[in-house]
C-alpha positions as CSV (number, residue, x, y, z in Angstrom):
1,X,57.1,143.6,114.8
2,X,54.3,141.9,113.7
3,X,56.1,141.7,109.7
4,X,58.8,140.0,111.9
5,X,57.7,137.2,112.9
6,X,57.2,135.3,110.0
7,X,60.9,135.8,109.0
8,X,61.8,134.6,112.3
9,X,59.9,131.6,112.3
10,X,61.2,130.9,109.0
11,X,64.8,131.3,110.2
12,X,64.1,128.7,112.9
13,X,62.2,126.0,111.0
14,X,65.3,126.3,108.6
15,X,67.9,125.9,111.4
16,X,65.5,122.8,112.6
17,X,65.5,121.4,108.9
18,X,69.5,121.7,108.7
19,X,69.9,120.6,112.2
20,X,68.0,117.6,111.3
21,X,69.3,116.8,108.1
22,X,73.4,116.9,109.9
23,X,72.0,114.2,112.6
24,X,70.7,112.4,109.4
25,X,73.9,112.3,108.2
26,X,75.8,111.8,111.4
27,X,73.7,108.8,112.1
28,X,74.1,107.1,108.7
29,X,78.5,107.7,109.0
30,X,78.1,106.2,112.3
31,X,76.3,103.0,110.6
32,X,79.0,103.2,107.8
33,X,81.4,102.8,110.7
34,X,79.7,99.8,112.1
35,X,80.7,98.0,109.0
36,X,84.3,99.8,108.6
37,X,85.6,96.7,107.1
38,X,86.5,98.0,103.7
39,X,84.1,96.4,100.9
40,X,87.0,95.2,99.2
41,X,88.2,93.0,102.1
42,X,84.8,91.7,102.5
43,X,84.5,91.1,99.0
44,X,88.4,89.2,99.4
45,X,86.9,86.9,102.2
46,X,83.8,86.1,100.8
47,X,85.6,84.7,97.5
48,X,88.7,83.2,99.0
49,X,86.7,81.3,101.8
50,X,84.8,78.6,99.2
51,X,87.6,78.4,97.2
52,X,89.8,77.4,100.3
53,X,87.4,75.1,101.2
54,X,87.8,73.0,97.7
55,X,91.1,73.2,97.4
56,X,91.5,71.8,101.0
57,X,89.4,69.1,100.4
58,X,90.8,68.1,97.5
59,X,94.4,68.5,98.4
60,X,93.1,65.9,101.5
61,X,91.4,63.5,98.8
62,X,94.7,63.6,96.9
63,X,96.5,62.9,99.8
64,X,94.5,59.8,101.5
65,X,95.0,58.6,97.6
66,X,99.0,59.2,97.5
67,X,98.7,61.3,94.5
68,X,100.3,64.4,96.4
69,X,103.3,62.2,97.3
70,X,105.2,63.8,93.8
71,X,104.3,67.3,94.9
72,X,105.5,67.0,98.5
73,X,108.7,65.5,97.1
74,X,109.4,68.6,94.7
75,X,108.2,71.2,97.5
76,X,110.8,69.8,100.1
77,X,113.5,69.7,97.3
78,X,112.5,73.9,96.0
79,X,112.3,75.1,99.5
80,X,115.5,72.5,100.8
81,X,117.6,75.0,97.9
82,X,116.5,78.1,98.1
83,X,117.2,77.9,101.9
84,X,120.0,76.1,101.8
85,X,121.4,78.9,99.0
86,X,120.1,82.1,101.4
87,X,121.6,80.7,104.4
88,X,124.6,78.9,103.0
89,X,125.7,81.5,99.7
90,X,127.3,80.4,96.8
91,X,129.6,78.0,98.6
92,X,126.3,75.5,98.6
93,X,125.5,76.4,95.1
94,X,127.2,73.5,93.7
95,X,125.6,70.7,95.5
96,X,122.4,71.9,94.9
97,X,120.0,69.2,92.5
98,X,119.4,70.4,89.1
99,X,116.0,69.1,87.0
100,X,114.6,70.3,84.0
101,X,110.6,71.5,83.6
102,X,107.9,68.8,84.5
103,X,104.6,70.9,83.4
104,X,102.1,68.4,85.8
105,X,104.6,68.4,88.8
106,X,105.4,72.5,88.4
107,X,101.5,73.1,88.0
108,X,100.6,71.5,90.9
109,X,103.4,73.3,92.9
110,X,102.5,76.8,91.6
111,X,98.9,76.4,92.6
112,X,100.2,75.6,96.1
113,X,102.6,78.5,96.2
114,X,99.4,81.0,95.1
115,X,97.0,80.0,97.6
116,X,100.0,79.7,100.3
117,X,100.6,83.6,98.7
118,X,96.9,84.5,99.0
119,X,96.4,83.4,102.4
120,X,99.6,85.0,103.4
121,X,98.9,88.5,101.9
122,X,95.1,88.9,102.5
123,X,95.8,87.2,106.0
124,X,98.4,90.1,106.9
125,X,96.0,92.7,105.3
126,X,92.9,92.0,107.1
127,X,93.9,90.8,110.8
128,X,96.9,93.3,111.3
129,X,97.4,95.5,108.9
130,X,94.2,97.1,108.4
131,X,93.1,97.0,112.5
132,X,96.3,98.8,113.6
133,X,95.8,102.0,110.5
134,X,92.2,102.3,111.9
135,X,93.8,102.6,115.8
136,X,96.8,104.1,115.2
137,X,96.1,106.3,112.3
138,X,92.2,106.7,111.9
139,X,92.4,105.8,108.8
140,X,88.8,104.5,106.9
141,X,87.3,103.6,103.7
142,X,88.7,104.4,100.7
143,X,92.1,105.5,102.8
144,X,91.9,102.5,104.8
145,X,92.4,100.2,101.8
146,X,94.5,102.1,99.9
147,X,97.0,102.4,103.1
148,X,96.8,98.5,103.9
149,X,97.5,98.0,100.0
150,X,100.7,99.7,99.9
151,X,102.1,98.1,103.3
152,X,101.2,94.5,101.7
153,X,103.0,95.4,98.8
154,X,105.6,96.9,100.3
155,X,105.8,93.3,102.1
156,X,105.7,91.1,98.9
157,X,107.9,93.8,96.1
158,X,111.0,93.9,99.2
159,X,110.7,90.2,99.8
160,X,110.9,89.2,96.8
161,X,113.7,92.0,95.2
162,X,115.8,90.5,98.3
163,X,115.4,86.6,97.4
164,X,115.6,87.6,93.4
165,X,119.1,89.6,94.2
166,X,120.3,86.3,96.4
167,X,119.8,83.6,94.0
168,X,119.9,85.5,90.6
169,X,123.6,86.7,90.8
170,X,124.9,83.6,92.4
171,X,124.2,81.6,88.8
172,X,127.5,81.4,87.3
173,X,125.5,82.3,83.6
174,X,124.3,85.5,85.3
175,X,126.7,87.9,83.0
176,X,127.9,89.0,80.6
177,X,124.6,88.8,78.5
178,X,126.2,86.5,76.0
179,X,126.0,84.3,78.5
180,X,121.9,84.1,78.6
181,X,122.3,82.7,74.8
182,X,125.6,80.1,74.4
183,X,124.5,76.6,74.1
184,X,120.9,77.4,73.9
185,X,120.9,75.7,70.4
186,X,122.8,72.3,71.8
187,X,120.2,71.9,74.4
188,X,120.4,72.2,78.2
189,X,119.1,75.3,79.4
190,X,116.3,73.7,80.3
191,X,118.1,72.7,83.1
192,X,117.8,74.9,86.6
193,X,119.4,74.5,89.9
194,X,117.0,73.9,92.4
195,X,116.9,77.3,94.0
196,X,116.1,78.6,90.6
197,X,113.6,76.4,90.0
198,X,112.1,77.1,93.6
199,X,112.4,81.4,92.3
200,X,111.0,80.5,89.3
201,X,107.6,79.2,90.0
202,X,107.1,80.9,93.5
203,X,107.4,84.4,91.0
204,X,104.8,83.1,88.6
205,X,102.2,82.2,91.9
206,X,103.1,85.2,93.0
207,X,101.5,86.8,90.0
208,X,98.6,84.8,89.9
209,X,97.4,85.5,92.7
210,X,98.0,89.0,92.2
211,X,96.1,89.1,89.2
212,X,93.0,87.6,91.2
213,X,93.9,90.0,94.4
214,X,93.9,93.5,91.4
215,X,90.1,92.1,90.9
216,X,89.4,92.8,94.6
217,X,91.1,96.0,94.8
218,X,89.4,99.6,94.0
219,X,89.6,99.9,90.9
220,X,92.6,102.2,89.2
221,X,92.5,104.4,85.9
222,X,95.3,101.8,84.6
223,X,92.9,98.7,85.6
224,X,93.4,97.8,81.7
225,X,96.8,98.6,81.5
226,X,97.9,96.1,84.6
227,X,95.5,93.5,84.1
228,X,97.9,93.3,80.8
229,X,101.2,93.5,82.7
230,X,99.8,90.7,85.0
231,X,98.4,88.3,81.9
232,X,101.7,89.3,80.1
233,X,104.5,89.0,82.4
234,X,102.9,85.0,83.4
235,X,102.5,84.3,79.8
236,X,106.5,85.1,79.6
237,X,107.5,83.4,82.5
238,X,105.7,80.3,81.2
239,X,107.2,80.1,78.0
240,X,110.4,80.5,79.0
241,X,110.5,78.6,81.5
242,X,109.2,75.5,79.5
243,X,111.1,76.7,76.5
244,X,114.2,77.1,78.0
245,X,114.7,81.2,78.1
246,X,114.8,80.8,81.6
247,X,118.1,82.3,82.0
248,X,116.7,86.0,80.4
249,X,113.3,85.5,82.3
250,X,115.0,85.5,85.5
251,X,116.9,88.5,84.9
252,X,113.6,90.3,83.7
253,X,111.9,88.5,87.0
254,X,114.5,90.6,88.9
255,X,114.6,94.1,87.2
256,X,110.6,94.6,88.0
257,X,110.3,94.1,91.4
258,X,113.3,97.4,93.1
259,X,111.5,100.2,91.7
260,X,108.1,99.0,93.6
261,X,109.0,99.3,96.7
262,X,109.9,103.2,97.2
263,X,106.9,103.6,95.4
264,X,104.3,101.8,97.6
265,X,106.8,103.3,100.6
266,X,106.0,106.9,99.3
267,X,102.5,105.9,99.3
268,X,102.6,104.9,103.0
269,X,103.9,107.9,104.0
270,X,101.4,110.1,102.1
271,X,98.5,108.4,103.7
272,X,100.3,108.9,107.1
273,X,101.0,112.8,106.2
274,X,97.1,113.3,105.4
275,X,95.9,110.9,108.7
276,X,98.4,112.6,111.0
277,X,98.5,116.3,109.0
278,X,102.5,115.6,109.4
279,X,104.5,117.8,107.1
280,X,107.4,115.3,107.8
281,X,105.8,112.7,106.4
282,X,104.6,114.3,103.1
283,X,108.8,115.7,102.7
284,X,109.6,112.0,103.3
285,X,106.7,110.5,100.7
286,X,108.5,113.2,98.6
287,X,111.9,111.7,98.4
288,X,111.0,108.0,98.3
289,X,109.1,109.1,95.1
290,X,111.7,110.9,93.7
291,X,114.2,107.6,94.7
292,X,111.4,105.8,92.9
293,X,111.2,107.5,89.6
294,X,115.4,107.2,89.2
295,X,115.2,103.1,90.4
296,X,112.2,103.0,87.7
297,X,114.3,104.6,85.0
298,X,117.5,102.5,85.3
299,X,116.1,99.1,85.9
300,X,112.6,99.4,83.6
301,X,114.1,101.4,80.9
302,X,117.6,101.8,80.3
303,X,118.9,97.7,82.0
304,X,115.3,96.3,80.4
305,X,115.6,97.9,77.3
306,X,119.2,96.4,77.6
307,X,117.4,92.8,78.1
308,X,114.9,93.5,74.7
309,X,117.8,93.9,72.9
310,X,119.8,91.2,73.7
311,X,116.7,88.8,73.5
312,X,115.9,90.7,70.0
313,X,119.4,91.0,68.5
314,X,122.3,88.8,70.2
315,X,120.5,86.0,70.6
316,X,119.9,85.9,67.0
317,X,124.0,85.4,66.6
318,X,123.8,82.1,68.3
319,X,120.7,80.5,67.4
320,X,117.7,80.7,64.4
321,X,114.3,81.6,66.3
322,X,111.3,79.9,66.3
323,X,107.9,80.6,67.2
324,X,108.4,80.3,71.5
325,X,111.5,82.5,70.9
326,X,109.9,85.3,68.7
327,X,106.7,84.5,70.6
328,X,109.1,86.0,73.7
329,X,110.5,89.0,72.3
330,X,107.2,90.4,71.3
331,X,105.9,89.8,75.0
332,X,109.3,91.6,76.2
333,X,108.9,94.5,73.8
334,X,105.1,94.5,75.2
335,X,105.9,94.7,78.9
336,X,108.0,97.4,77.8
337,X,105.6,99.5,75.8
338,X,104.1,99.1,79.6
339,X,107.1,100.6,81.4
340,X,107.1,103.9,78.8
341,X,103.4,104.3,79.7
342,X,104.1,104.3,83.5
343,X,107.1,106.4,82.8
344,X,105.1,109.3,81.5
345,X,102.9,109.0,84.5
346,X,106.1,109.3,86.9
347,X,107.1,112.8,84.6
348,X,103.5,113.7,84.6
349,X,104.1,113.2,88.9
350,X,107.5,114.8,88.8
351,X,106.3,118.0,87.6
352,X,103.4,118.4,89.9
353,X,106.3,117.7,92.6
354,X,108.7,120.7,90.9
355,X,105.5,122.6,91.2
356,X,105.4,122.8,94.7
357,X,102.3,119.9,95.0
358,X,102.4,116.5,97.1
359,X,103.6,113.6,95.2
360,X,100.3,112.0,93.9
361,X,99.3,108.2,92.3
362,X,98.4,109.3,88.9
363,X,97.5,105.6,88.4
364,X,95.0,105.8,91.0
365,X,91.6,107.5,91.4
366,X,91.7,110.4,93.6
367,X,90.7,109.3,97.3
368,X,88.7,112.3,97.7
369,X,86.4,111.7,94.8
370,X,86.1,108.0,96.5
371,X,85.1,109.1,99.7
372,X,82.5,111.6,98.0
373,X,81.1,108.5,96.1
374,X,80.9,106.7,99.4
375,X,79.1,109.5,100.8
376,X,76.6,109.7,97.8
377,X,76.0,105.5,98.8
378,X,75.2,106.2,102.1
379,X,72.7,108.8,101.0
């Protein structure tokens, strides 16, 4: 008995150690969850605040000096079309104003649309979309971001899929692809109706603020890979929009946004399957993936690869091409090197789904190895 007792005492300090060291931890995930707000967010406010605060102020110096009266006139005419075409339909189309590119006018405008685009997204994000998934779903951290990420996006990909498939058909150069190219020699494409216009530039904010939002967002294994597709798609949009190739950028503007949106759905619904241990939800996040990867395949491969080669080939039967055009079709051909990439990812995706496993972002880190770095932080 007396050989005993050591062991038992040992047994006891060792439950007393492990005891200790799970109230350790218990205490520092209940600190973590005093400061819930994902780092990301924080990180969102803390840079978009200052930069707020300048622009404000200088938007109100520009207008106590009348310098903003040009900008307010060009905002009331964008937004005047584009609403009067969404509510109205083609029958309007033809009174709409048409104007050709003004680089200082559009600038200013964009930068307007971008912070109005920030404010708008990381507004929605933070105040309701990220404080309902942590009551409703119990969603945290890593999760938490990730969730409110895809719901934004889900937001921004469907709005503007809708307003691209309202104004984009109604153009009366729209198809057959001949169309994009006739006259471009004689001048005049330059030209866009006003809801065009208004498309046009609200698309390339859209992006650039998305290229500053990617820098606050965890950080994926194709960070490289999209920062490219962001720098690359506004480089195209600008140059042919100034250049005239407006015509083929809106139809490329069009064909990249459907295919996001049953992808960031199927991501909603996997990060509602995992919070709520819903099989439902996982079947669902299933489907809208395999939805995804046939929308991805018809409008980034077989219609965009359509677009390369008319921009590559027929336009070449009605005009010589210069530097802007050529400059064009290589940024084309690169956005679609992009889509390939991505493609293999969605096969990569498509057989783990054949396999009998959950449809998983193979763009994105894996949450769980997230969490465990979040865990190793704390520590």
């Amino acid at each position: 008995k007396k050989g005993e007792l050591p062991s038992r005492r040992e047994r006891e300090s060792e439950r007393k150690k492990e005891r200790a060291t799970l109230e350790s931890k218990a205490s520092k995930r209940q600190k973590g969850q005093a400061h819930e707000q994902a780092p990301h967010s924080f990180q969102a406010i803390v840079f978009a605040a200052p930069c707020i605060i300048v622009f404000g102020i200088q938007v109100w110096v520009m207008h106590q000096g009348g310098s903003l009266d040009v900008w307010e006139a060009e905002l009331a005419i964008l937004l005047h079309g584009l609403t009067d075409l969404i509510f109205g339909g083609p029958a309007v189309a033809s009174s709409l104003s048409h104007s050709p590119p003004d680089i200082q006018r559009d600038v200013g405008v964009a930068v307007v649309f971008s912070v109005a685009f920030f404010l708008l997204t990381w507004g929605l994000r933070l105040l309701i979309v990220e404080p309902m998934a942590r009551q409703m779903l119990g969603l945290r951290r890593l999760r938490l971001v990730k969730f409110a990420q895809s719901i934004t996006e889900v937001f921004t990909y469907g709005s503007f899929m809708l307003l691209g498939l309202r104004v984009v058909p109604s153009q009366d150069w729209v198809w057959p692809s001949a169309k994009w190219w006739v006259g471009f020699a004689e001048g005049g494409h330059e030209v866009m109706r006003a809801d065009l216009r208004c498309y046009y530039i609200m698309y390339v904010a859209r992006y650039l603020q998305g290229g500053v939002s990617v820098l606050l967002e965890p950080k994926r294994k194709d960070f490289s890979e999209m920062m490219l597709h962001h720098i690359v798609t506004v480089v195209v949009i600008c140059i042919s929009y100034i250049y005239g190739w407006n015509r083929v950028g809106v139809v490329v503007m069009v064909l990249l946004d459907p295919a996001d949106v049953p992808l960031h759905l199927a991501k909603v619904c996997k990060y509602t399957a995992e919070a709520t241990k819903g099989h439902f939800w996982q079947w669902v996040a299933g489907r809208l993936f395999e939805v995804f990867a046939v929308v991805f395949f018809v409008t980034r491969l077989v219609l965009y690869g359509y677009v390369c080669w008319s921009a590559h080939f027929e336009a070449t039967r009605y005009f010589p091409k210069g530097l802007p055009e050529w400059a064009c079709v290589a940024l084309l051909y690169t956005l679609l090197l992009l889509q390939i990439y991505w493609f293999a990812l969605i096969v990569k995706v498509a057989m783990q789904l054949a396999a009998g496993h959950g449809a998983e972002d193979p763009r994105s880190d894996d949450e769980s190895t997230g969490e465990a770095t979040q865990e190793k932080k704390d520590k």
